[in-house]
C-alpha positions as CSV (number, residue, x, y, z in Angstrom):
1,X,-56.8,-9.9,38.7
2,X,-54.9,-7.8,36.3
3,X,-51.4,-7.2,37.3
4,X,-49.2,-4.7,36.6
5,X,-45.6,-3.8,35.3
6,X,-43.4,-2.1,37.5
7,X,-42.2,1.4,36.2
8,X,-38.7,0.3,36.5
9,X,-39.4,-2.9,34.5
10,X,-41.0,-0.4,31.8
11,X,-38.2,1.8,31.5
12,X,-35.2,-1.8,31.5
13,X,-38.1,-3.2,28.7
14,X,-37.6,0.2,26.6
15,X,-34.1,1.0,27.0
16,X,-33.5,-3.2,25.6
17,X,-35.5,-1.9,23.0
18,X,-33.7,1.3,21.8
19,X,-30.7,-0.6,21.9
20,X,-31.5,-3.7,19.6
21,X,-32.8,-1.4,17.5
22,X,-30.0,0.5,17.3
23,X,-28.0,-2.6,16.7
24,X,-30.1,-4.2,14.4
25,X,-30.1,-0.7,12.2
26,X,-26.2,-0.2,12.3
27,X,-24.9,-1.1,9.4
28,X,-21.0,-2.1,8.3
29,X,-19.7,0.7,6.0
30,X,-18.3,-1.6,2.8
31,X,-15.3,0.2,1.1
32,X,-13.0,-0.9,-1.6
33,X,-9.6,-0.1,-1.9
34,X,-7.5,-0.7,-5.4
35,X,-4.5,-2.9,-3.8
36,X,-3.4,-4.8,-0.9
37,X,-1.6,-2.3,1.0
38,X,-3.8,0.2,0.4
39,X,-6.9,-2.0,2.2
40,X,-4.9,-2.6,5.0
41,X,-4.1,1.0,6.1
42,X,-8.2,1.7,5.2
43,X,-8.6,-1.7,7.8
44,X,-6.0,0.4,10.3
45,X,-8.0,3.5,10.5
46,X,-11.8,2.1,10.2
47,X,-11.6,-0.4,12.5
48,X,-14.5,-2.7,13.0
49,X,-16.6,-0.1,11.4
50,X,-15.6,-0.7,8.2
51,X,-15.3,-3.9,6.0
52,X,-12.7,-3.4,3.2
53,X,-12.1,-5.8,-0.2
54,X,-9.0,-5.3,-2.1
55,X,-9.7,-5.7,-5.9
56,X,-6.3,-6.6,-6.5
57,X,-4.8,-9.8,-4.3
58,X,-2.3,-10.4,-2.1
59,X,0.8,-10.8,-4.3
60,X,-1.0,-9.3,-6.8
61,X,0.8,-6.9,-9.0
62,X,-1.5,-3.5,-9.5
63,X,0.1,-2.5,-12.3
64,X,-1.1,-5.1,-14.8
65,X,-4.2,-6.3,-13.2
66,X,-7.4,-7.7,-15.0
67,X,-10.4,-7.3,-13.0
68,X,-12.8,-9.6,-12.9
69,X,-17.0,-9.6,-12.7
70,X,-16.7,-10.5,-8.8
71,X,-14.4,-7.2,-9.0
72,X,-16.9,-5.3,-10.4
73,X,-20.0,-6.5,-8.6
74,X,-18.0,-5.7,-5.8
75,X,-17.2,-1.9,-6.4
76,X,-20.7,-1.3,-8.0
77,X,-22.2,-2.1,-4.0
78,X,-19.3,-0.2,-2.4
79,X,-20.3,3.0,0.2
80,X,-16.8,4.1,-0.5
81,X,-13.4,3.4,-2.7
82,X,-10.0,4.4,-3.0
83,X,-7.5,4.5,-4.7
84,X,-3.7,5.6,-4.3
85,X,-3.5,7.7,-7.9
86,X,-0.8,9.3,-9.6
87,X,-1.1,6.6,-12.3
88,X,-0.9,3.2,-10.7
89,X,-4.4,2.0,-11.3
90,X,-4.4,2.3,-14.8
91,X,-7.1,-0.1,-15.7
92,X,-9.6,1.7,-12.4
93,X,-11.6,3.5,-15.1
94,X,-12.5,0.6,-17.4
95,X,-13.7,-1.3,-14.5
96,X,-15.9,1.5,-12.9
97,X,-17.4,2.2,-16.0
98,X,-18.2,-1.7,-16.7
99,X,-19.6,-1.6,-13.5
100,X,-22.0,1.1,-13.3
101,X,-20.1,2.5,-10.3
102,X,-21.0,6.3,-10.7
103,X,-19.0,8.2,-8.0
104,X,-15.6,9.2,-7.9
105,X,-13.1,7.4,-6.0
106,X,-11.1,9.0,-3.2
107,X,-7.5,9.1,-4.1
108,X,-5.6,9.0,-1.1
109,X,-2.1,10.3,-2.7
110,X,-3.5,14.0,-2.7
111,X,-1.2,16.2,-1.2
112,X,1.9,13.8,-1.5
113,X,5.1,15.9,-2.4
114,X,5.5,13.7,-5.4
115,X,8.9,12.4,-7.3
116,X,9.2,12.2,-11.3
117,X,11.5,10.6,-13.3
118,X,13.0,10.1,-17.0
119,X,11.3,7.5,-19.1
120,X,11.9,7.5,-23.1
121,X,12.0,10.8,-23.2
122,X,8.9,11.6,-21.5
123,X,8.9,13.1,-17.3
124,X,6.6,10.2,-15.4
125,X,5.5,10.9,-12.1
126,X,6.6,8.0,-9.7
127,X,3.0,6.5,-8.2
128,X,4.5,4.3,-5.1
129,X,4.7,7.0,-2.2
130,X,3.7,4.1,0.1
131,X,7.7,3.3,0.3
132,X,7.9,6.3,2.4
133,X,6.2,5.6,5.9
134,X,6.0,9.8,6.2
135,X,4.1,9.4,2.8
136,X,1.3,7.3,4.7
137,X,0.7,9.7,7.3
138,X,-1.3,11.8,4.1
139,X,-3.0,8.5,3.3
140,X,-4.4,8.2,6.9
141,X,-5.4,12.0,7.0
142,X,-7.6,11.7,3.5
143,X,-8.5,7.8,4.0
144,X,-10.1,9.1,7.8
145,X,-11.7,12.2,6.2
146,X,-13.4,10.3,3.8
147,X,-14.7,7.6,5.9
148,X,-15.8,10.3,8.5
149,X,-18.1,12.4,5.2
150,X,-19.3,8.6,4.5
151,X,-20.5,7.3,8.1
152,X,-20.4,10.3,10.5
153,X,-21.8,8.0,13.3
154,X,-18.3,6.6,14.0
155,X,-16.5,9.8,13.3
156,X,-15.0,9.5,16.9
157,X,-13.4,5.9,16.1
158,X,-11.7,7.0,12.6
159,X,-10.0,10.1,14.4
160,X,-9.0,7.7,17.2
161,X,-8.0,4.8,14.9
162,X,-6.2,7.4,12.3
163,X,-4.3,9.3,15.4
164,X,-3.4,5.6,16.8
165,X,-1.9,4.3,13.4
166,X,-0.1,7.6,12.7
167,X,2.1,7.2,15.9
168,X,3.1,3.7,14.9
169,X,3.9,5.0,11.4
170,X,5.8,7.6,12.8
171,X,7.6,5.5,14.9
172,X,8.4,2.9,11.4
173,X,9.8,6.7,10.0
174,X,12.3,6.9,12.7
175,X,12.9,3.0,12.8
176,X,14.1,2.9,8.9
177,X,16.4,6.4,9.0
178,X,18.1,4.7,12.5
179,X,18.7,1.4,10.5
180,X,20.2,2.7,7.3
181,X,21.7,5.8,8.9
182,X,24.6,3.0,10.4
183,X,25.3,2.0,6.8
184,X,28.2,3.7,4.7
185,X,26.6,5.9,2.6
186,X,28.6,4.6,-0.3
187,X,27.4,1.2,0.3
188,X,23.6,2.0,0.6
189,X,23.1,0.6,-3.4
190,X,20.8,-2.5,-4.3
191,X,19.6,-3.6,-7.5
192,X,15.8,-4.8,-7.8
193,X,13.4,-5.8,-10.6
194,X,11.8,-2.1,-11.4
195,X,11.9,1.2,-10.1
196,X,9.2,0.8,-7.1
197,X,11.7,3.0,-4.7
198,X,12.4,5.8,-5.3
199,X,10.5,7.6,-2.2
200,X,12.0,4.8,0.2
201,X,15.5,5.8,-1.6
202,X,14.9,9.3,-1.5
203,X,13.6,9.4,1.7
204,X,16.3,7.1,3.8
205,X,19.1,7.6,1.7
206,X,19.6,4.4,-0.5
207,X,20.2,4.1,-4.0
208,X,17.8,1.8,-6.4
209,X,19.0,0.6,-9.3
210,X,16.5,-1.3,-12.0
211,X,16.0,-2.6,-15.5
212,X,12.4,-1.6,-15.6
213,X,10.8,1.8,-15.1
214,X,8.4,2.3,-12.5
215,X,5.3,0.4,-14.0
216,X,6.0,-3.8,-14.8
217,X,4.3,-3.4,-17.9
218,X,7.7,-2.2,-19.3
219,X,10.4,-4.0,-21.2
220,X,14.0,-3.2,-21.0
221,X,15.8,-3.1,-24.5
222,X,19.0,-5.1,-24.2
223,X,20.7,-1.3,-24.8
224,X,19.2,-0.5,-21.6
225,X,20.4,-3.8,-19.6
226,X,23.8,-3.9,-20.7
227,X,24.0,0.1,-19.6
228,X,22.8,-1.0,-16.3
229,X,25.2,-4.1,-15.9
230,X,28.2,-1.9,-16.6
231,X,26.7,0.9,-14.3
232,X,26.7,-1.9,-11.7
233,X,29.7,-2.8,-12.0
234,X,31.4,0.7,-11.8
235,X,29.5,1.3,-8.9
236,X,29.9,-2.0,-7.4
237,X,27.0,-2.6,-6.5
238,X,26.3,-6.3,-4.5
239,X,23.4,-7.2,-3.6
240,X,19.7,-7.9,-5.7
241,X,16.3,-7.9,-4.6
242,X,13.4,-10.0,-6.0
243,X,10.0,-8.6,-6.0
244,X,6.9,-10.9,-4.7
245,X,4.5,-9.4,-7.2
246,X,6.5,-9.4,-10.4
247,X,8.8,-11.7,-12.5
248,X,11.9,-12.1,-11.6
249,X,14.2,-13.8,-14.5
250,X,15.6,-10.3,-15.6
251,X,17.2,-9.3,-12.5
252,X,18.6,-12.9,-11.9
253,X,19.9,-12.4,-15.1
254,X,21.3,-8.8,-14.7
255,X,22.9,-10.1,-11.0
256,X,24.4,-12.8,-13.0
257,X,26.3,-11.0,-15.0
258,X,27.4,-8.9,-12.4
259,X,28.1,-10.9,-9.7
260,X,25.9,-9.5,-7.2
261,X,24.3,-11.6,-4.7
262,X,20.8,-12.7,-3.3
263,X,19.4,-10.4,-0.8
264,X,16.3,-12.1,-0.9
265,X,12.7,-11.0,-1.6
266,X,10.8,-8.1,-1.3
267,X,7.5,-6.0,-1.0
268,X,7.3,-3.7,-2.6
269,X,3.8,-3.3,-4.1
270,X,1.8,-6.0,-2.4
271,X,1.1,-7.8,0.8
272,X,1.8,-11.4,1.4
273,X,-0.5,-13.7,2.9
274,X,-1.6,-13.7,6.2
275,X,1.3,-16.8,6.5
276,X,4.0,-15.0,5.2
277,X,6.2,-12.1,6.5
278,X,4.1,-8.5,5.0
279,X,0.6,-9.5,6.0
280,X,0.3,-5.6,6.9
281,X,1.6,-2.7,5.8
282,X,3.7,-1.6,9.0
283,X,5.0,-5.3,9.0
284,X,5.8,-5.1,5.3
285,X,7.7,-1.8,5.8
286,X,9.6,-3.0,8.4
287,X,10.6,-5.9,6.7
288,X,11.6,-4.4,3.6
289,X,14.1,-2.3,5.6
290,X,15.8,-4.8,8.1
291,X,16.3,-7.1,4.2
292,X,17.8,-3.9,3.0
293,X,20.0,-3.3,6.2
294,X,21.0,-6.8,6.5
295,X,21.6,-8.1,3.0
296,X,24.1,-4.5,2.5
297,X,25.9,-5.3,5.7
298,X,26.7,-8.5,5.1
């Protein structure tokens, strides 16, 4: 006797099978971002629908990078890439064009108000607007735009993610300008290994003082230092920064002959590991102020 299939047990048997199909077909959008804290604010606003590999590491210094054929593999595959512009990634278009990778990055610093400054002679534009939280907010807006053009599917969950992050970012804003706002404006100076703040100093009132210029691949001539040890002094300035992503012996050196003292370490231009105390960017940024705020008012 043949027997037959209930119509309800048709209709379970086809919806199971519109769904694992539309499972088995979704597919993980793969996006590359330039440097550390630039993948994790593409992580923050794609979610689970997006995988993201930084080309430069964790305590990785983006300035002077060298990428390598794991790097370039990597971005030849990508559905998407950005960068943060303005000059950081100097060494992005040598390793697109070694890798075949034809289509133009999305640079997320468009439509930053951006900060310039005197260098030899010449105007250079400062590239590290991610020392400003307010600064991020643009980042989120272009990072979810161009995930949304590249995997409309999960539209919805980018502008959810995006609107999610941007409150917490606002909320780092306000946390940094309460913090410093309780220092003496005459005290708010540090000195640190290159110029990497000025949109943190411009934007919260603090005054950065550095032997290098705002990429590492500078040198100071020993004109330059001994300007800036006798500017230090005059202004009395006490405490130094070291940087996780750069080399430190120069400003050691400079503090030494100033007196100023350890304020400790920090990021400025790269994550730490997941172990140490700027695995993110909104933990990085709040760590970098509450070093600020309590090395000063010590």
């Amino acid at each position: 006797m043949k027997r037959s299939i209930p119509i309800v047990g048709l209709i379970g048997l086809a919806l199971s099978a519109t769904l694992y199909t539309s499972i088995a077909s979704a597919k993980t959008l793969e996006a590359v971002a330039s440097f550390s804290v630039l993948a994790d604010v593409v992580k923050q606003v794609g979610g689970d629908a997006v995988h993201v590999k930084s080309l430069v590491p964790v305590n990785g210094d983006p300035h002077d990078f060298e990428p390598s054929p794991d790097d370039a593999k990597a971005l030849k595959s990508a559905d998407v890439t950005f960068v943060s512009g303005l000059g950081l990634e100097g060494w992005f278009e040598r390793l697109a064009k070694a890798s075949g990778y034809a289509d133009d990055p999305v640079v997320v610093s468009d439509g930053i108000k951006t900060l310039t400054l005197e260098e030899d002679g010449q105007t250079i534009t400062d590239p590290h607007v991610w020392n400003s939280a307010a600064n991020v907010l643009i980042w989120v807006t272009n990072i979810e735009k161009a995930l949304s053009k590249a995997d409309p599917e999960d539209a919805a969950t980018f502008k959810a993610n995006a609107e999610q992050y941007s409150k917490k970012l606002r909320d780092l804003d306000r946390y940094a300008t309460s913090s410093i706002s309780s220092i003496p404006p005459e005290k708010r100076k540090v000195l640190t290994s290159h110029d990497a703040f000025g949109y943190f100093g411009h934007e919260y009132g603090v005054t950065f003082l550095s032997p290098l210029g705002v990429s590492t691949e500078t040198e100071a001539s020993a004109a330059d230092v001994a300007q800036l040890i006798d500017q230090i002094k005059e202004e009395q300035v006490k405490v130094y920064f070291i940087e996780n992503s750069n080399d430190p012996r120069l400003v050691k050196q400079i503090a030494n002959a100033t007196g100023a003292e350890p304020g400790g370490e920090l990021y400025v231009e790269s994550l730490s590991d997941a172990a140490g105390p700027a695995p993110t960017y909104a933990k990085m940024f709040r760590y970098n102020v509450d070093q600020i705020v309590g090395a000063i008012m010590k």
